[in-house]
C-alpha positions as CSV (number, residue, x, y, z in Angstrom):
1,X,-23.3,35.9,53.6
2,X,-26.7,34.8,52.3
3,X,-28.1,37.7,49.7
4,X,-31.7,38.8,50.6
5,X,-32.4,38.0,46.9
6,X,-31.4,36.2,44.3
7,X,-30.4,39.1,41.8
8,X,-27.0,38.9,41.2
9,X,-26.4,42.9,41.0
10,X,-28.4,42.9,44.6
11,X,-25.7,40.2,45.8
12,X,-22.9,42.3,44.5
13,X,-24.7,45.7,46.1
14,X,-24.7,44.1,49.5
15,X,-21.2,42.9,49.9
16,X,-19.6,46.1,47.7
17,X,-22.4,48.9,48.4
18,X,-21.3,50.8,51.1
19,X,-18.3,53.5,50.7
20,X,-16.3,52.4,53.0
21,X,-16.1,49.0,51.4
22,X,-14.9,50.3,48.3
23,X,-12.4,52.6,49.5
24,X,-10.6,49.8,51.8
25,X,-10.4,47.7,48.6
26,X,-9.1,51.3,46.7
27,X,-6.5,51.3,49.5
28,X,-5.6,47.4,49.5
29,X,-5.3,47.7,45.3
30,X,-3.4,50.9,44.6
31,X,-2.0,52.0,47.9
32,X,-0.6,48.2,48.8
33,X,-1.9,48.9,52.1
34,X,-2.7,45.5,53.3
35,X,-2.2,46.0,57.8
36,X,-5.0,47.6,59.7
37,X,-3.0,50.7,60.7
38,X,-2.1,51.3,57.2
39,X,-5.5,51.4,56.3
40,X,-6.4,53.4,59.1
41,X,-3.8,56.7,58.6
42,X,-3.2,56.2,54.9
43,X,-7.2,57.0,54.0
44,X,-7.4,60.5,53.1
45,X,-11.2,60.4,53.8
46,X,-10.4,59.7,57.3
47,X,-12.1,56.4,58.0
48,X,-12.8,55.4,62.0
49,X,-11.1,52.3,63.2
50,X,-14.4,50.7,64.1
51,X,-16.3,50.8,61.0
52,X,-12.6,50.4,59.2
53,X,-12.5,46.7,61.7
54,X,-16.1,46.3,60.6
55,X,-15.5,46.5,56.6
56,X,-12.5,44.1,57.2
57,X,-14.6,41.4,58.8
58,X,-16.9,41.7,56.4
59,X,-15.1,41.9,53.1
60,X,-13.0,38.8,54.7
61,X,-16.6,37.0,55.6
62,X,-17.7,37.9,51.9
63,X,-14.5,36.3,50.1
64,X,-13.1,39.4,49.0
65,X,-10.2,39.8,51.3
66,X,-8.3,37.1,53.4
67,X,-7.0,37.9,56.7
68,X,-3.7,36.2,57.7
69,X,-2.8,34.7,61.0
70,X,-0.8,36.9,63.3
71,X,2.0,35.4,65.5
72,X,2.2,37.2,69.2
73,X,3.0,40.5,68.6
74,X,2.9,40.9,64.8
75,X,0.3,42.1,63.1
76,X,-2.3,40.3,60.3
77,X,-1.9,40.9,56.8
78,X,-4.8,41.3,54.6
79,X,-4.5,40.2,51.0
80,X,-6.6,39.8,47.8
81,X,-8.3,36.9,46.6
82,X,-9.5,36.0,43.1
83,X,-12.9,37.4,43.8
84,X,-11.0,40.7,45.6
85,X,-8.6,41.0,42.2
86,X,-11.8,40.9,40.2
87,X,-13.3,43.8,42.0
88,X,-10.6,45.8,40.0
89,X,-13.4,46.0,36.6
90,X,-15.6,47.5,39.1
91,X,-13.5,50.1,40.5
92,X,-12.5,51.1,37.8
93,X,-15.6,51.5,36.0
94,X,-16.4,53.6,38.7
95,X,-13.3,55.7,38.8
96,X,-14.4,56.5,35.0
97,X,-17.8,57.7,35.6
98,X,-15.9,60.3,38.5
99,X,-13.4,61.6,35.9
100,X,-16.3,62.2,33.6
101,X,-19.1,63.2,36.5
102,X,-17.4,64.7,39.4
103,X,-15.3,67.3,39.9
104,X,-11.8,66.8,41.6
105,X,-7.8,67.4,42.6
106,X,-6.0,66.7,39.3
107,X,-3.1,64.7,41.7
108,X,-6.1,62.2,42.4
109,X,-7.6,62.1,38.7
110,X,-4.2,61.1,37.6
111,X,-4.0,57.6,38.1
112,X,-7.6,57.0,36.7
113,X,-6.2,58.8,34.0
114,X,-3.8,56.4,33.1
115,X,-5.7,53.3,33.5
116,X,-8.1,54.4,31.1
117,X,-5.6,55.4,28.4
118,X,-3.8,52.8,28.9
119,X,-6.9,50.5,28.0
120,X,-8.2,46.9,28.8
121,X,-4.4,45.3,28.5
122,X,-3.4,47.3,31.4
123,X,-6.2,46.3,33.8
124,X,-5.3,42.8,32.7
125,X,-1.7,43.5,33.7
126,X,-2.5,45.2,37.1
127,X,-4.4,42.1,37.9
128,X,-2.3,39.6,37.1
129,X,0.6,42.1,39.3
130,X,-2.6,41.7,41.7
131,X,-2.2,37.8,41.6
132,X,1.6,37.7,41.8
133,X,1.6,40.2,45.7
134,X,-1.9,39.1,47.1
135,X,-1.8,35.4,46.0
136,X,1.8,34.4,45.4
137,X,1.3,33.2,41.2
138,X,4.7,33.4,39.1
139,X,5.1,37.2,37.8
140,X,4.6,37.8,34.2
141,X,7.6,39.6,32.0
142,X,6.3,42.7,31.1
143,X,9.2,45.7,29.5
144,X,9.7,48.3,31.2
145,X,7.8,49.4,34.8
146,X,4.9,47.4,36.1
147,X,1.4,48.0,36.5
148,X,1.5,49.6,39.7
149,X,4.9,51.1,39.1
150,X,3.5,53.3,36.8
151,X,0.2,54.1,38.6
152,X,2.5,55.5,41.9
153,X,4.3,57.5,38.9
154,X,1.5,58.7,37.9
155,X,0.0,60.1,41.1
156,X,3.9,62.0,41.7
């Protein structure tokens, strides 16, 4: 995907600009829904199949998402890459401006919530729990629950 321009913010805008984009990668990261069915029922914003098939080619095309090969009958897994796991900044960044911008459910606050009181150490964490599902590196020790662990917890 050649950008129309050479800003980098435009470059970033046209691969991560849309909603639906975003919300597939929301989905990938916090739900661990990684199959296209998944993505399909689990959105609670109700996302079509074809423009959910759409954002997958793309994101895959742009080097956010990999796609793997499915044997006869089974179904392809998407997964994060490097460039996917360090969408997480933005995300979350975004999630921030919501929780201080835009109203909402408290049950869906809650796990924004936590990442930002948790701080910088705990993105870091989440993305290196990122590396060791999406990209097969060693897990790191951590005491007590994980990243993610504790984000589901939150959201109970």
């Amino acid at each position: 995907m050649e950008p129309r321009s050479r800003c980098p913010i435009n470059a970033a805008v046209e691969v991560l600009g849309d909603r639906w984009s975003l919300l597939v990668l929301r989905d990938v990261i916090f739900g661990d829904r990684r199959y296209f069915r998944a993505l399909l029922t689990g959105s609670i914003e109700g996302i079509a199949s074809n423009i959910l098939a759409d954002r997958l080619v793309r994101l895959v095309e742009a080097g956010i998402l990999s796609r793997g090969t499915a044997a006869r009958g089974q179904r392809a897994q998407y997964s994060l890459t490097e460039a996917g796991i360090q969408t997480l900044p933005i995300i979350y960044a975004l999630g921030n401006w919501g929780l201080d911008w835009r109203p909402g459910a408290d049950e869906l606050r809650s796990r924004q919530q936590l990442m930002r009181d948790e701080g910088p150490a705990f993105l870091d964490d989440l993305m290196d729990e990122l590396r060791t599902r999406h990209l097969g590196a060693p897990p790191k020790p951590h005491k007590g629950p994980g990243p993610l662990e504790r984000l589901d917890a939150a959201a109970d």
